[in-house]
N, C-alpha and C positions, 0 to 999 in steps of 0.2 A: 623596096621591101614592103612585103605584106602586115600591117599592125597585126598582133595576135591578139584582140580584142572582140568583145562580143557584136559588136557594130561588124567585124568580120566573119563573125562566125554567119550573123543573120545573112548577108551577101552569099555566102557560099550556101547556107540553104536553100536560098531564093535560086540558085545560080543551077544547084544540084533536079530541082525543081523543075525549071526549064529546059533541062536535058532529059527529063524523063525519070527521074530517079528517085525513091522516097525514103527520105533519112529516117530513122529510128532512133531514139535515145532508150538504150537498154542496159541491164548488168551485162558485165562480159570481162573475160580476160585476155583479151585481144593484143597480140605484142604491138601492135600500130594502135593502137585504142579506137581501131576501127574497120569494118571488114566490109568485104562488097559481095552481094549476093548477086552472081552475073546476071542467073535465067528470070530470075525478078525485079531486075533493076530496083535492086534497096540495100542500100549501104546502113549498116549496125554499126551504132558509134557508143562507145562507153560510156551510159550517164552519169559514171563517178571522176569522170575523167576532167581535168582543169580545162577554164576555158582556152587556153594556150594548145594544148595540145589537143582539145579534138579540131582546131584551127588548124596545125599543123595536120594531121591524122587526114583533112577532110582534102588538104591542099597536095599530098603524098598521093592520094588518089587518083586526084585530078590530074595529076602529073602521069599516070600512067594511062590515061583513057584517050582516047579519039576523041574529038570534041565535033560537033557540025554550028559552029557558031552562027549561022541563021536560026539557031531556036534560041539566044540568049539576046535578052532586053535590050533594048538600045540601052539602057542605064547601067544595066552592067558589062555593056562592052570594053569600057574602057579598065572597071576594074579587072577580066577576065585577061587583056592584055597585057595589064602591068603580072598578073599571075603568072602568063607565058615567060616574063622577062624573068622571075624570084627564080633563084634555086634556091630549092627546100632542104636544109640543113639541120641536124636533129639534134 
């Protein structure tokens, strides 16, 4: 299980990062509290949003993309594996 904690949130930025992708903290009314911009690889995530749920929100995502894990840190390989194992439950 993934902590929903900001120590998690900062890995999934770092994580989003290394896949090419640039997070945005914005207003927004987002039903996920956070939205993926495909042709510009940049995910808008609700700056009013708790840190729990733009954790969840960033990790929903994740969940639906392709990943090429040659571009992710040795350091966060292993938390990006334990992500593979989490089902995101809302």
């Amino acid at each position: 299980m993934i902590s929903l904690t900001q120590g998690s949130l900062d890995k999934l930025e770092t994580l989003f990062s290394d896949l090419g992708y640039k997070l945005r903290y914005e207003k927004g009314s987002f039903r996920t509290g956070a939205c993926v911009l495909q042709n510009a690889r940049v995910i808008v995530v609700n700056k009013f949003s708790t840190v729990d749920m733009k954790v969840v929100s960033l990790l929903q995502i994740l969940e639906t993309m392709e990943v090429d894990e040659s571009l992710i840190q040795e350091k966060l390989k292993t938390f990006y594996q334990q992500i593979k194992k989490t089902k995101i439950t809302v």
